[in-house]
C-alpha positions in Angstrom: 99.7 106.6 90.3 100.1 102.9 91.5 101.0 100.8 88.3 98.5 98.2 86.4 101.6 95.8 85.7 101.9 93.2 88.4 105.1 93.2 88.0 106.1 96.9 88.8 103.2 97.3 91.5 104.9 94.0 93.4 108.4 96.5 93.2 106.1 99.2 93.7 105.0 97.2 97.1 108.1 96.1 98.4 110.3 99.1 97.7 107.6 101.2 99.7 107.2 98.6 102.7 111.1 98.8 102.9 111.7 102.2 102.8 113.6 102.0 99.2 116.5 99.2 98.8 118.9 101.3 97.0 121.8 102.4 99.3 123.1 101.6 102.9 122.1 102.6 105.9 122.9 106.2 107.1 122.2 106.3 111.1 125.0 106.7 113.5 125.2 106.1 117.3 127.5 108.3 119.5 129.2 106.5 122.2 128.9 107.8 126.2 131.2 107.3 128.9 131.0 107.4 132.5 131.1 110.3 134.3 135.0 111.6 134.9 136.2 109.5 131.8 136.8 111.9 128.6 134.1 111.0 125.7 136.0 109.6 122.5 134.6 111.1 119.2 131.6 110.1 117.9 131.2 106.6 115.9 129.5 105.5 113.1 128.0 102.3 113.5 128.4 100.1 110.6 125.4 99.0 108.8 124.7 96.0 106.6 124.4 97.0 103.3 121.6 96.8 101.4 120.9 93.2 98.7 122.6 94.3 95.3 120.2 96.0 92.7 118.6 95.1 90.2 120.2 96.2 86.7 119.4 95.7 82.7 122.1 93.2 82.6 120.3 90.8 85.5 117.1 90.8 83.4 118.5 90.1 80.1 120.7 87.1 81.6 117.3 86.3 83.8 115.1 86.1 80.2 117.5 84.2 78.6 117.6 81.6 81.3 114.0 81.2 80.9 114.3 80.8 76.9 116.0 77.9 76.9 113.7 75.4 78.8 111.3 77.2 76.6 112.9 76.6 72.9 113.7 73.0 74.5 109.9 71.6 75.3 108.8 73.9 72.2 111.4 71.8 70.0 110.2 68.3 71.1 106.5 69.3 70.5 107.4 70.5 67.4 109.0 67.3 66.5 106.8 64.9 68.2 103.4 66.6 66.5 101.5 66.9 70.0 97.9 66.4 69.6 95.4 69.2 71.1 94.9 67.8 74.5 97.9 67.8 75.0 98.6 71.5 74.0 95.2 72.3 76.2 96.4 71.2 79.2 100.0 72.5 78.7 97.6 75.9 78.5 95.9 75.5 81.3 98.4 74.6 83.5 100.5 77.2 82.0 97.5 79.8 82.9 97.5 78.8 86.7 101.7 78.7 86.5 101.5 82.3 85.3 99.2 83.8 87.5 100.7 82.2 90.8 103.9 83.9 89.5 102.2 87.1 88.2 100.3 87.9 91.9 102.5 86.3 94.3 104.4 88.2 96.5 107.6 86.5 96.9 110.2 86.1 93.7 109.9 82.8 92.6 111.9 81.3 89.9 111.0 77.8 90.1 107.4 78.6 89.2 108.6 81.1 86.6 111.2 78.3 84.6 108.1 75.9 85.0 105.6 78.4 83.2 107.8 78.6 80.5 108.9 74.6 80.6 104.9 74.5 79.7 104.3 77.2 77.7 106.7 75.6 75.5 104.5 72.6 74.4 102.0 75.5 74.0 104.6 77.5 71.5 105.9 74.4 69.7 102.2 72.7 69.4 100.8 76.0 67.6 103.1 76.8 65.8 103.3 72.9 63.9 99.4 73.1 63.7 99.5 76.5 61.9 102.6 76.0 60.0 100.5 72.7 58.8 97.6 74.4 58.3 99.0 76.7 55.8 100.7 74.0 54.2 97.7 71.9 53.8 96.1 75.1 52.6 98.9 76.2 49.7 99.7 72.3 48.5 95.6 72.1 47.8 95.8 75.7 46.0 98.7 74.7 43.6 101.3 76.0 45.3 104.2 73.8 46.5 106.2 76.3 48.0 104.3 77.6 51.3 105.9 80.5 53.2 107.6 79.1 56.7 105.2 81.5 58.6 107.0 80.3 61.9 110.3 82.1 60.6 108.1 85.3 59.7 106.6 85.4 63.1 109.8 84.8 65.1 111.0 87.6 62.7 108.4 89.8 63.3 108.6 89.4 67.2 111.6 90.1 67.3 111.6 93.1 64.5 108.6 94.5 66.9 110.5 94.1 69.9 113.3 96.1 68.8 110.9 98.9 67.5 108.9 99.4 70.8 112.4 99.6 72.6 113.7 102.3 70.6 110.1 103.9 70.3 110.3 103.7 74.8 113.9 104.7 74.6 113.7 107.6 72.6 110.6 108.7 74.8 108.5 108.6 71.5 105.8 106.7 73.6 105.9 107.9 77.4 104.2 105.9 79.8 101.7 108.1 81.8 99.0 107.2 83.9 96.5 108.0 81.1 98.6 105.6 79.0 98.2 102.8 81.6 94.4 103.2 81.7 94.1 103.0 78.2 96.1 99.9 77.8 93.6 98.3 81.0 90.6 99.5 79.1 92.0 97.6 75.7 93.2 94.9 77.7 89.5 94.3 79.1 88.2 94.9 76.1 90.6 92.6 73.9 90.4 90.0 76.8 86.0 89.7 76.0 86.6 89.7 71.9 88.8 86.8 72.4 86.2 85.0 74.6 83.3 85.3 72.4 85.3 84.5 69.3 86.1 81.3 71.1 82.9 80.3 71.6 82.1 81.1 68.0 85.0 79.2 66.8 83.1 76.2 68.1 80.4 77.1 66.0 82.3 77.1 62.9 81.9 80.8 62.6 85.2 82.0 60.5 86.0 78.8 59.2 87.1 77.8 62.7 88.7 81.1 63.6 85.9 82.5 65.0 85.8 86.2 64.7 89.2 86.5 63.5 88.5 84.4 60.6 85.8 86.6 59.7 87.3 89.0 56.4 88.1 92.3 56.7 87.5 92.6 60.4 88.9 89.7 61.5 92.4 90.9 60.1 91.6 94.0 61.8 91.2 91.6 65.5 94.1 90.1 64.6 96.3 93.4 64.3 95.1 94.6 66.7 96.3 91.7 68.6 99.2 92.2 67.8 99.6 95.9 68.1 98.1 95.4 71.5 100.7 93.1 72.5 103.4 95.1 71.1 102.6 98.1 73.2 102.7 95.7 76.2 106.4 95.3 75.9 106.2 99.5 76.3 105.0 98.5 79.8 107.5 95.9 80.8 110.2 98.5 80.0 108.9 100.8 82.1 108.5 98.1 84.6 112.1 97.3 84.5 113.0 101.0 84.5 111.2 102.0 87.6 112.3 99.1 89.2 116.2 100.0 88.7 115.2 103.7 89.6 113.7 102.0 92.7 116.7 99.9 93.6 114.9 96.5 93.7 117.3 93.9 94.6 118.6 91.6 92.3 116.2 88.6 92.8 113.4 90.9 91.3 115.0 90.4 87.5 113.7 87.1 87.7 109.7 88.8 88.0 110.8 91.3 85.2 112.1 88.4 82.8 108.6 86.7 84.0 106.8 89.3 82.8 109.0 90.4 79.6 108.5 86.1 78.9 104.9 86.5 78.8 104.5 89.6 77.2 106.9 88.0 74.0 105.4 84.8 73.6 102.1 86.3 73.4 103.3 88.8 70.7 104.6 85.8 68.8 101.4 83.5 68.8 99.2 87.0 67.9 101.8 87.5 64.9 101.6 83.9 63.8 98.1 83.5 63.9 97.6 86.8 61.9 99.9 85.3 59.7 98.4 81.9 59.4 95.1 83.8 58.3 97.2 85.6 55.4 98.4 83.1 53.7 95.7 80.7 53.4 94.4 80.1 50.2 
């Protein structure tokens, strides 16, 4: 079954079209001679090995490279207190960034380090705004000691990354083809609660939270946010995995880190937004 990740489908793709990339060629060509003249042995004729694969190593090196523009731009709007049209247009421009790297068919690493220049002031600008909110919130309850929910979340990414690697390492989770149309189908599905709750936000439904602001079931939206986005990881793995076993060359660790970059920043805003929403008084 063809996979739903961009990411692998694009390896998927171009291992297929190129007969697998793994390996060097194996043909050999027998040389002739005139007739009367003996016929030396046969000779293999040297072929051009194939680019280097991919490996772990390449993608964790490739991620990290994409981090740092990433903690830099989130940093300075952090410090600088970027207002919201700011931060929207860093989104939107993020958005088109991500999907011209997500569906295009070549590698391309420029467009990758400038999503995540962008999403930076996207990071940095929500997490001041919520880290404010719930300061606002706790100072006008009483309490001059608010938790740094920021920490917690960068905590909990990380805590959840870890889990989800073992859980996909230890084959505990498997990713099957019936797994893969259930994460689509929750992905649709997710994708549509999020737009509606939008538009309610506007409307001042959940005190501005929209349907995630909403009691009992908006902390059930919000874990599941995150729980969605956590399972996501589950699928970059495997990304990265098949694309080893495939023998993608090394230039396709920069699509992986792409795609392992998205998938964590969006586990990060989910956690601090569900945390932002607990500790408000």
């Amino acid at each position: 079954m063809e996979s739903r990740n961009p990411v692998i489908a694009r390896m998927e793709k171009e291992a297929k079209a190129n007969g697998g990339y793994a390996g060097i060629g194996t043909a050999t060509a027998t040389q002739t001679a005139p007739a009367g003249y003996d016929v030396p042995p046969a000779m293999p004729v040297e072929m051009t090995p194939a680019a280097t694969p991919m490996t772990v190593n390449d993608v964790v090196v490739r991620t990290a490279t994409m981090f740092v523009p990433l903690l830099i731009t989130a940093y300075f709007a952090w410090t600088l207190q970027v207002g919201i049209g700011v931060v929207l247009i860093a989104m939107l421009v993020a958005l088109g960034l991500g999907l011209w790297g997500a569906f295009s068919s070549k590698v391309r690493p420029a467009v990758y380090l400038a999503y995540a220049t962008v999403e930076g002031v996207v990071v940095g600008g929500f997490s001041f705004w919520l880290q404010e909110y719930v300061n606002q919130s706790n100072l006008a309850a009483g309490d001059p000691n608010p938790p740094n929910i920021v920490l917690q979340a960068v905590i909990g990414t990380l805590a959840a990354f870890a889990a989800m690697l073992f859980l996909y390492g230890t084959r505990i989770i498997k990713v099957t083809g019936r797994f893969k149309k259930m994460m689509a189908v929750a992905f649709m599905a997710y994708f549509g609660i999020a737009i509606v709750s939008l538009i309610a936000s506007l409307f001042g439904v959940g005190d501005g939270w929209g349907f995630y602001g909403v009691g009992g079931l908006g902390l059930l939206l919000c874990a599941a946010g995150v729980a969605l986005a956590a399972f996501s990881l589950v699928l970059d793995f495997d990304a990265i995995e098949q694309g080893i076993k495939l023998g993608v060359p090394e230039k396709e660790s920069w699509r992986a880190a792409f795609g392992l970059t998205v998938t964590l920043v969006w586990l990060y805003l989910e956690i601090l937004r569900l945390l932002a929403i607990l500790n408000r008084s």
